[in-house]
Z-matrix of the N, CA and C atoms (Angstrom, degrees):
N
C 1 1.457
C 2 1.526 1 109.11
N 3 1.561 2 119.47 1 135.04
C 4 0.783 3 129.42 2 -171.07
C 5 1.673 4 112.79 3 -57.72
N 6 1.020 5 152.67 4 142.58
C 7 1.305 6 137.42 5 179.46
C 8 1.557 7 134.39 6 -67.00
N 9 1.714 8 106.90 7 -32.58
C 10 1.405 9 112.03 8 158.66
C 11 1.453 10 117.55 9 -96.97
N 12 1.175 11 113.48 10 3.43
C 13 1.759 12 107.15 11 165.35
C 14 1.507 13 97.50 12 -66.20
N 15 0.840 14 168.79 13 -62.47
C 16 1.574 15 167.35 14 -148.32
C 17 1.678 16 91.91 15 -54.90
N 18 1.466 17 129.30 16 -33.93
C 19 1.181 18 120.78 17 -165.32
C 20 1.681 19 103.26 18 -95.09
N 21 1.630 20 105.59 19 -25.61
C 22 1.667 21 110.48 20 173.29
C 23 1.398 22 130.07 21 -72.24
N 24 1.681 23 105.54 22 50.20
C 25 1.472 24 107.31 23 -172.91
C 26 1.935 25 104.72 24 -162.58
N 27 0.815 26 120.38 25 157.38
C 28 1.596 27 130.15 26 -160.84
C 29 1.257 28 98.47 27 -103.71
N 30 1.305 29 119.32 28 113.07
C 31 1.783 30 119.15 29 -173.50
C 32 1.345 31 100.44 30 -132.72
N 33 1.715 32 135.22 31 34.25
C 34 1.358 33 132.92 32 160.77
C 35 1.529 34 110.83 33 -175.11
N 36 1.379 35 103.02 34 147.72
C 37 1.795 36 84.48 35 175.02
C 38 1.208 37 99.94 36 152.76
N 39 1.622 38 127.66 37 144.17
C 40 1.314 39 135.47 38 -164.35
C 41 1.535 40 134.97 39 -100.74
N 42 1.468 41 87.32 40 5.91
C 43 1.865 42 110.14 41 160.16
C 44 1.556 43 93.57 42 -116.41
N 45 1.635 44 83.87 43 172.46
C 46 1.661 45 128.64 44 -176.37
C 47 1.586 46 97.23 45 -42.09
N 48 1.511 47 116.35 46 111.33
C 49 2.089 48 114.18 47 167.19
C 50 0.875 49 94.37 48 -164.49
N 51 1.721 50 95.82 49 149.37
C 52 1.501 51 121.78 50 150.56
C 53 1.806 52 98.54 51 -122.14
N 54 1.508 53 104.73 52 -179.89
C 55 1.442 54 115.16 53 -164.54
C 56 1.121 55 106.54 54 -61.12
N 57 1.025 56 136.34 55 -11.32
C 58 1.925 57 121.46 56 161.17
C 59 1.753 58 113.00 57 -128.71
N 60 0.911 59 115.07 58 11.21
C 61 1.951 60 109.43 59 166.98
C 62 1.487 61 104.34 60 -142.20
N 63 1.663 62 108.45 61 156.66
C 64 1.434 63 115.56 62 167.13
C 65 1.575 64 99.61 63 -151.38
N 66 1.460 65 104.66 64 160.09
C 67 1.490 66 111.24 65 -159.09
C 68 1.388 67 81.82 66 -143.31
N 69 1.293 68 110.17 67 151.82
C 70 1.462 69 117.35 68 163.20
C 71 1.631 70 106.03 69 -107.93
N 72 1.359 71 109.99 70 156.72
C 73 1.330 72 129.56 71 -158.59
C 74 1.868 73 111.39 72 -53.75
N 75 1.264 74 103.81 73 -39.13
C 76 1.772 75 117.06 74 177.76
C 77 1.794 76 98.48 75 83.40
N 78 1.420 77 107.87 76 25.99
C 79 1.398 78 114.25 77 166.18
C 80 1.691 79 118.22 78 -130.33
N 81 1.369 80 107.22 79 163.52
C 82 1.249 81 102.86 80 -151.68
C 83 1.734 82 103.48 81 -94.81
N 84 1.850 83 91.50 82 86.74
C 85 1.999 84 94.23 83 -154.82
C 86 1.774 85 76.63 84 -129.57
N 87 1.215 86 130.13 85 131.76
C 88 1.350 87 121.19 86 167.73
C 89 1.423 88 88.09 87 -108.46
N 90 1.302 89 158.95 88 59.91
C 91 1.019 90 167.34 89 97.42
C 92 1.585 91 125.32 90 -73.04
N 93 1.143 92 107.72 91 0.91
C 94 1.635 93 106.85 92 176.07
C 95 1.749 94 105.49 93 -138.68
N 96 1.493 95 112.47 94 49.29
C 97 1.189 96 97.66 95 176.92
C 98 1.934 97 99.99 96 -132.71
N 99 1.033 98 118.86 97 32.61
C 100 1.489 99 138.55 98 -166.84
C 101 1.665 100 114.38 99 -83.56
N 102 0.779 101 134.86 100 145.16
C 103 1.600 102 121.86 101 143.05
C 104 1.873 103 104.50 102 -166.65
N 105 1.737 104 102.28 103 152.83
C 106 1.555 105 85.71 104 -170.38
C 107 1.960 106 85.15 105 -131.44
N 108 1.276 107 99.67 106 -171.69
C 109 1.741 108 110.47 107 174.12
C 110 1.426 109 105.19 108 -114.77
N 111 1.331 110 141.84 109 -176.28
C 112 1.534 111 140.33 110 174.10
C 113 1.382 112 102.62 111 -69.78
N 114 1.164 113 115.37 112 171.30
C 115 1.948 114 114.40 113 172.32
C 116 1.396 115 103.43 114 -67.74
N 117 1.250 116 129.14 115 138.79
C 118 1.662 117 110.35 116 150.47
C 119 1.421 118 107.74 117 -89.49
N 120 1.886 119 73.47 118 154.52
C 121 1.625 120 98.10 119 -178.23
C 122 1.444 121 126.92 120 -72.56
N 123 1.576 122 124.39 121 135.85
C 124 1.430 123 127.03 122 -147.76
C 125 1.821 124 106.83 123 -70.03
N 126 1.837 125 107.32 124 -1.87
C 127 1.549 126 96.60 125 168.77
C 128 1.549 127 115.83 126 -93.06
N 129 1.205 128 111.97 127 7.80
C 130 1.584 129 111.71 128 174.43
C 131 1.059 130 97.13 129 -82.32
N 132 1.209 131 111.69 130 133.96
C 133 1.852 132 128.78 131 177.60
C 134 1.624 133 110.36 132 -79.68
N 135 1.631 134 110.16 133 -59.62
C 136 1.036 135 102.82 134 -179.71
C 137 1.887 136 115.41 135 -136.61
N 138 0.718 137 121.02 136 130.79
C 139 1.839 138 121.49 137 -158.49
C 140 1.733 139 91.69 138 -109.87
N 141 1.175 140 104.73 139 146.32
C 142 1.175 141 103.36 140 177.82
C 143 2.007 142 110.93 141 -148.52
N 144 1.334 143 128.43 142 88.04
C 145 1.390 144 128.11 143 167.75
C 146 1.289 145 117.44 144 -63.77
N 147 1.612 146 126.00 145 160.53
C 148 1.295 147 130.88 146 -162.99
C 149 1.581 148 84.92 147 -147.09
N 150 0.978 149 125.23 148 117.03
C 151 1.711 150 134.60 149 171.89
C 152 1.601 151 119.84 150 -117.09
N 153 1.005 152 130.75 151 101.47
C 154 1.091 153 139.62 152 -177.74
C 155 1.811 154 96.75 153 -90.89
N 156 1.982 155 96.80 154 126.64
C 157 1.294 156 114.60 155 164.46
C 158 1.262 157 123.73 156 -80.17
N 159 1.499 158 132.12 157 93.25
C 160 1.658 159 135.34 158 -173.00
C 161 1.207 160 96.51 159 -65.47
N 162 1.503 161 125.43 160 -87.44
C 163 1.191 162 125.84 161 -172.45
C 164 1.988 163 122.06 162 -130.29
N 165 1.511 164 95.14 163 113.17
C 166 1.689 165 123.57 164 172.17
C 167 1.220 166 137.52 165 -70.79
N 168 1.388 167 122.90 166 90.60
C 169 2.185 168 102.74 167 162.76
C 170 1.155 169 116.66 168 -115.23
N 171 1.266 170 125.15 169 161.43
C 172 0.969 171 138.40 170 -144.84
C 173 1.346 172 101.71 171 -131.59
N 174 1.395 173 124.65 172 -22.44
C 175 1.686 174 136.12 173 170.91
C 176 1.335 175 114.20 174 -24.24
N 177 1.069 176 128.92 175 176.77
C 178 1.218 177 138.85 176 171.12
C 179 1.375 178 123.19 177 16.34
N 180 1.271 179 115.99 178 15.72
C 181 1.564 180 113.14 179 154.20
C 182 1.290 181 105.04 180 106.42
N 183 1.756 182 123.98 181 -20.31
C 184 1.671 183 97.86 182 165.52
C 185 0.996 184 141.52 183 -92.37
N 186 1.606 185 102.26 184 168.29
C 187 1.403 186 95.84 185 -152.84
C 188 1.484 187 89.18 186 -137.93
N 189 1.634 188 98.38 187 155.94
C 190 1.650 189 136.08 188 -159.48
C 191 1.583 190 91.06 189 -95.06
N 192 1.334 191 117.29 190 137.98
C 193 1.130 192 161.82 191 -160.88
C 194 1.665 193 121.88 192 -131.77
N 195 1.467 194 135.66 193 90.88
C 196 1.342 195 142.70 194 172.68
C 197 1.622 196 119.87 195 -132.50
N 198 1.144 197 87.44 196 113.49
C 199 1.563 198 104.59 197 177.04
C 200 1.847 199 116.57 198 -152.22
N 201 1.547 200 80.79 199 -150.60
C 202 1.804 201 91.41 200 156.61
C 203 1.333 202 105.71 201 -151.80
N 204 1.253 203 100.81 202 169.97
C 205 1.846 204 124.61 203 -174.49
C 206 1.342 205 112.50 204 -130.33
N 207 1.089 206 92.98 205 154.53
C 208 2.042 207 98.70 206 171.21
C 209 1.494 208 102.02 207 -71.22
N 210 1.444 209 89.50 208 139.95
C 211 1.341 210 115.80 209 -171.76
C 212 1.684 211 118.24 210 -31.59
N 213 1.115 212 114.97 211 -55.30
C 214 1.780 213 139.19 212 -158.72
C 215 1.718 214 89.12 213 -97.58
N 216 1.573 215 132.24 214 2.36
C 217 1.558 216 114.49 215 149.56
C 218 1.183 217 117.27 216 -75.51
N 219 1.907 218 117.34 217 138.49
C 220 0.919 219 142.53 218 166.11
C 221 1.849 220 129.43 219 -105.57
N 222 0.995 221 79.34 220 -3.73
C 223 1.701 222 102.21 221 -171.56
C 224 1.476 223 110.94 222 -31.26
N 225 1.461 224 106.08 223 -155.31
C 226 1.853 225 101.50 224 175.87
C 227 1.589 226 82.50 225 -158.66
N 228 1.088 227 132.57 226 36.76
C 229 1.641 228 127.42 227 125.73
C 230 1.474 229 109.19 228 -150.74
N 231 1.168 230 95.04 229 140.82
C 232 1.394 231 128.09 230 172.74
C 233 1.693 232 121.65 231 -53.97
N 234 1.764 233 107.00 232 -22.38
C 235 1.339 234 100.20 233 -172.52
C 236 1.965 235 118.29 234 -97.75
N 237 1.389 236 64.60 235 26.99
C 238 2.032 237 76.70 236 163.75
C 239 1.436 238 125.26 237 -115.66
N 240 1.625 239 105.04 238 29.68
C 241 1.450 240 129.17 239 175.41
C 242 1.641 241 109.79 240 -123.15
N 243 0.778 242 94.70 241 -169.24
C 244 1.962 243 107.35 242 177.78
C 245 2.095 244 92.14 243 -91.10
N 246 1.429 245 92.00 244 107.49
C 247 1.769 246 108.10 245 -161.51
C 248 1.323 247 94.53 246 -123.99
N 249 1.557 248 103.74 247 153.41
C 250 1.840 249 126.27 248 145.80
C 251 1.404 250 102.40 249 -121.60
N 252 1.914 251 98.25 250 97.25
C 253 1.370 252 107.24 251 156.66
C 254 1.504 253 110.18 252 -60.00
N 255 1.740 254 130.17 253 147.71
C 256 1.026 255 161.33 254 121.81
C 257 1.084 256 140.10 255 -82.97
N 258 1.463 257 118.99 256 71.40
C 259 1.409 258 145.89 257 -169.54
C 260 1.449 259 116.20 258 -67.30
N 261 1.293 260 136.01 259 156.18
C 262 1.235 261 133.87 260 167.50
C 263 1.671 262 116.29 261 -36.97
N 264 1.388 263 107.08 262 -62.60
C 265 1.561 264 114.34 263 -176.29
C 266 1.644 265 107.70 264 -104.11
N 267 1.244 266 122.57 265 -8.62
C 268 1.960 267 94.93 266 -175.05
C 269 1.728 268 80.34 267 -144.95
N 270 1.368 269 119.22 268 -167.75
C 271 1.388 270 144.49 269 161.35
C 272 1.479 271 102.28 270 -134.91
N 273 1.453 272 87.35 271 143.60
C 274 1.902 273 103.70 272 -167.07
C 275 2.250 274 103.94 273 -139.96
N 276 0.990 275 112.40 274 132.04
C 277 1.392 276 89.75 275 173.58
C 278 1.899 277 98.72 276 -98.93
N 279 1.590 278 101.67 277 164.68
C 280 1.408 279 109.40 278 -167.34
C 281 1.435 280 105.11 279 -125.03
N 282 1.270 281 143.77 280 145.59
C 283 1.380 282 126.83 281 119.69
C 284 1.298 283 124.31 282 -126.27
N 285 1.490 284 89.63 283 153.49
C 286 1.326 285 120.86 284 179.47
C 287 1.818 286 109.28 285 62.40
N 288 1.701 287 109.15 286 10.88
C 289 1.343 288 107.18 287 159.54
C 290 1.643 289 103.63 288 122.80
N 291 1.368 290 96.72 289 2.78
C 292 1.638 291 102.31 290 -177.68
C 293 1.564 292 99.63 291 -125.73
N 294 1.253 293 112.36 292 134.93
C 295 1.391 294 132.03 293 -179.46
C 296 1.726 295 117.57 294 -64.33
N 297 1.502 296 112.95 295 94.75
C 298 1.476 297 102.49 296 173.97
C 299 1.615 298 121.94 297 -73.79
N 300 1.232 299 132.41 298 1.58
C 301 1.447 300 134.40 299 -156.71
C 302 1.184 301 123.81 300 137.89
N 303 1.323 302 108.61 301 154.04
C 304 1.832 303 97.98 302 157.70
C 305 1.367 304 118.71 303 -80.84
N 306 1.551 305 113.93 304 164.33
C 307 1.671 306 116.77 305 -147.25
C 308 1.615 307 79.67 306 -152.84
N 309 1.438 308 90.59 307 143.10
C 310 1.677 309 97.37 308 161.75
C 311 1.599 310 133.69 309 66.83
N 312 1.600 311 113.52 310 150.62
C 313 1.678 312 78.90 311 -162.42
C 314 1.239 313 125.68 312 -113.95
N 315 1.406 314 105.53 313 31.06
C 316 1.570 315 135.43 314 164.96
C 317 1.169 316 115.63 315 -174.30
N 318 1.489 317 117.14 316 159.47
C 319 1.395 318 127.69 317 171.96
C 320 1.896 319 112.63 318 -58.04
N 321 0.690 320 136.53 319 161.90
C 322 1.521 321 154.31 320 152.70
C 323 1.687 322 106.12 321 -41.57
N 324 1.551 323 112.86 322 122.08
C 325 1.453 324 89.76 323 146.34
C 326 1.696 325 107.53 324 -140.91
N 327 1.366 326 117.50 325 -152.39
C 328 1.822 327 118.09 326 -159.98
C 329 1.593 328 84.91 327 -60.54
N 330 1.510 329 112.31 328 154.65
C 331 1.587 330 126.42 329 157.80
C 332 1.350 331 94.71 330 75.09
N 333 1.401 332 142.51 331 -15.26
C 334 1.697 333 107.39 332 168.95
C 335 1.737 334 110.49 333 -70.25
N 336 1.630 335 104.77 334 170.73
C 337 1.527 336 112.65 335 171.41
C 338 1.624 337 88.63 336 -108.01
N 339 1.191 338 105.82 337 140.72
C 340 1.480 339 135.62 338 152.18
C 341 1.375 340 103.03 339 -80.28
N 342 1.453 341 114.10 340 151.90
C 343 1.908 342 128.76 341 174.51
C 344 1.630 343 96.79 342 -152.19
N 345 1.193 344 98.43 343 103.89
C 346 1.808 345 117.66 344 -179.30
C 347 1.726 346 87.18 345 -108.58
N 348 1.682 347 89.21 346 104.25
C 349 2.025 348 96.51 347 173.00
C 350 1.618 349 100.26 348 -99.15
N 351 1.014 350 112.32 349 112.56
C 352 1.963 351 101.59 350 167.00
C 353 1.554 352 100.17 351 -103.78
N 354 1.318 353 104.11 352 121.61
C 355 1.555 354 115.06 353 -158.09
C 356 2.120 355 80.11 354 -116.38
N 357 1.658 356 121.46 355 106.57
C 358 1.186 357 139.36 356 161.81
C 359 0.889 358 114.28 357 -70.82
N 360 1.692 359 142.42 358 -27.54
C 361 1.264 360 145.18 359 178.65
C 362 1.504 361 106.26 360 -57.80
N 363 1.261 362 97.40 361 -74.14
C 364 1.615 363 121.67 362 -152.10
C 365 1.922 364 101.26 363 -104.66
N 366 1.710 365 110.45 364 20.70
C 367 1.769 366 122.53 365 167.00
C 368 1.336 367 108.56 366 35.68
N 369 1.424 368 125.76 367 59.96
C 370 1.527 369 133.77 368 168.64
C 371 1.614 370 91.28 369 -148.77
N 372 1.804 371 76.85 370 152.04
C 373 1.742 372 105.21 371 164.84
C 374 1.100 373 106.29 372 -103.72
N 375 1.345 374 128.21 373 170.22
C 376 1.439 375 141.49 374 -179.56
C 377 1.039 376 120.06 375 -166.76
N 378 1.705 377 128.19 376 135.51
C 379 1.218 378 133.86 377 173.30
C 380 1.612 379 124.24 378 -127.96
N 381 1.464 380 82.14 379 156.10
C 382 1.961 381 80.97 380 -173.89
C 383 2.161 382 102.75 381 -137.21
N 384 1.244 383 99.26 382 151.50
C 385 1.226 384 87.57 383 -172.87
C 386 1.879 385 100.35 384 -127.60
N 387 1.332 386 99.32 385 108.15
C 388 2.039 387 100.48 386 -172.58
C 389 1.579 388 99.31 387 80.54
N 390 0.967 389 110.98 388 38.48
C 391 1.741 390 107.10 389 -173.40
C 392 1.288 391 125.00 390 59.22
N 393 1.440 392 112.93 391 9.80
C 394 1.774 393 116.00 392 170.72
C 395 1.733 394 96.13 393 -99.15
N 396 1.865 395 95.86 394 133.92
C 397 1.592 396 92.96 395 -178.43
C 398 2.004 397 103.49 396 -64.57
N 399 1.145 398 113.70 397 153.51
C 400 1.342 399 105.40 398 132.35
C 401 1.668 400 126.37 399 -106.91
N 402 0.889 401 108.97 400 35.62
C 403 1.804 402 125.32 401 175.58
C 404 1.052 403 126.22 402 121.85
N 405 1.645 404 119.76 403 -145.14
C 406 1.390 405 137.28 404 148.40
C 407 1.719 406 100.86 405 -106.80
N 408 1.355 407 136.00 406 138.24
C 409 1.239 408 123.87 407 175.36
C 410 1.350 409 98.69 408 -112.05
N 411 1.351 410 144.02 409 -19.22
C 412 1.489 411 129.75 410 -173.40
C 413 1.694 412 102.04 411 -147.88
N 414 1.705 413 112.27 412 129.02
C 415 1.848 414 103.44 413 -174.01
C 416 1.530 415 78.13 414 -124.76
N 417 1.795 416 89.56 415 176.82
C 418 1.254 417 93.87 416 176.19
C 419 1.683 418 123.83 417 87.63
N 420 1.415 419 109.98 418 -21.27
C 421 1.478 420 113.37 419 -157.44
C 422 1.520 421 92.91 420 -58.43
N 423 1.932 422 103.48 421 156.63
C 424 1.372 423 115.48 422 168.37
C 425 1.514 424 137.95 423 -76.11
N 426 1.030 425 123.30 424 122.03
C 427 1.408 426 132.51 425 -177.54
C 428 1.163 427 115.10 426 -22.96
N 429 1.616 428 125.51 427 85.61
C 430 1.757 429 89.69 428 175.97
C 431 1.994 430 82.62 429 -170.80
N 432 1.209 431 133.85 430 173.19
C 433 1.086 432 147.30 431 -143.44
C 434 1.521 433 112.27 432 -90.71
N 435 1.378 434 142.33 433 112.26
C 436 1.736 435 115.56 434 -131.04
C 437 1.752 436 72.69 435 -150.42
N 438 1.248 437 99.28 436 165.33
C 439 1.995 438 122.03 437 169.61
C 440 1.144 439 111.86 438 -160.97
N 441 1.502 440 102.44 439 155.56
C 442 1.494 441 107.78 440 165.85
C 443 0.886 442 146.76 441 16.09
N 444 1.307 443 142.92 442 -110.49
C 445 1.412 444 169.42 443 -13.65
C 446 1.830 445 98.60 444 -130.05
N 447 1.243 446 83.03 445 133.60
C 448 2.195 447 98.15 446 178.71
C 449 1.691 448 97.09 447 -132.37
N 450 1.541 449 121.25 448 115.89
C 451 1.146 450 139.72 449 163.62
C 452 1.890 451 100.85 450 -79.34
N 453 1.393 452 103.68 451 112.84
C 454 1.658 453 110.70 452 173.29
C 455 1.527 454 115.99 453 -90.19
N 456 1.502 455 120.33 454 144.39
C 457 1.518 456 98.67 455 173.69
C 458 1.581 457 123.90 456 -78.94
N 459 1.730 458 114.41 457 -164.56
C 460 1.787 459 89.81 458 -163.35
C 461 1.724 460 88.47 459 -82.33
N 462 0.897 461 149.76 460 -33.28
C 463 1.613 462 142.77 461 -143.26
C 464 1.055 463 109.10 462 -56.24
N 465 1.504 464 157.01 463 17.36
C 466 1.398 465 164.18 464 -170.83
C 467 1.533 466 105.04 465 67.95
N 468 1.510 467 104.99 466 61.71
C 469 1.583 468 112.56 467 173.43
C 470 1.649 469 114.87 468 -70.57
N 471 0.982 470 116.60 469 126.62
C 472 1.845 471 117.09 470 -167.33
C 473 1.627 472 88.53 471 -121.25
N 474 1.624 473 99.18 472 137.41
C 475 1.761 474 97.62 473 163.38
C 476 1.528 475 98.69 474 -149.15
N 477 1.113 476 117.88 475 154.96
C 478 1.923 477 120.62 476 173.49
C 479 1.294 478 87.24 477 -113.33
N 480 1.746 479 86.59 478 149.43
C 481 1.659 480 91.48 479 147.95
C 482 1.876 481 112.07 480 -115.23
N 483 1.208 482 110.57 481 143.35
C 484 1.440 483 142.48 482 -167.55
C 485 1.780 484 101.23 483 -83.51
N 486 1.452 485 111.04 484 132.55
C 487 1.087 486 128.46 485 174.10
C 488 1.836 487 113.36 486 -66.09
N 489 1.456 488 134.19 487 101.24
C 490 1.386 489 114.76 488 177.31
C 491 1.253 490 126.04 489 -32.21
């Protein structure tokens, strides 16, 4: 087994998953739209997920959530980590729940791939959308044991994650 495949799979989380898809409920529960991956381990240099968006809405105002979190969060949103909010009308990246800017050069919709790079070497995140970067969104990050986590909205948001 590959050594970071162990990290390419969804092993907790408070919507609908198995180890490669999660769906949110399509009810109006902001408690069931969660899912995270294991922490990776602090000798992986650089981890890299591939998430494909099956199915997106944008209705009623929620909004999709992809990043990572410190390891030992359990929460039920995602945007209290190093995030790319996906808002109804713009994309903004966040941390820890406060809005640094807009990021990226559109929101997400059904059939793009997401590329969440957490580069441990060199303490940046990075995203790409269809294999076009949209940057680095967070440098600098602190040393310490981080995962996943993608907050879905309620409308029956479906996403896989993709084998590198």
């Amino acid at each position: 087994m590959d050594k970071k495949s162990q990290y390419n799979k969804f092993v907790e989380g408070t919507c609908k998953f198995d180890e490669k898809s999660a769906e949110s409920s399509g009810k109006d529960d902001n408690k069931k739209r969660t899912v995270f991956s294991k922490p990776v381990d602090l000798s992986v240099d650089v981890m890299t997920w591939k998430i494909r968006m099956d199915e997106l809405s944008y209705r009623n105002s929620y909004n999709k959530y992809f990043g990572i979190v410190k390891a030992d969060e359990s929460g039920q949103n995602v945007g209290r980590g190093y995030t790319w909010a996906n808002y109804t009308s713009a994309c903004q990246t966040l941390l820890e729940g406060t809005s640094q800017g807009t990021f990226g050069d559109r929101r997400l919709k059904q059939g793009d791939v997401l590329e969440v790079k957490f580069d441990q070497t060199n303490h940046r995140l990075e995203y790409s959308v269809n294999g076009k970067s949209q940057g680095v969104a967070f440098e600098n990050l602190p040393s310490q044991k981080y995962k996943l986590g993608i907050t879905l909205g309620i409308h029956n948001d479906k996403v896989t994650l993709l084998n590198e």
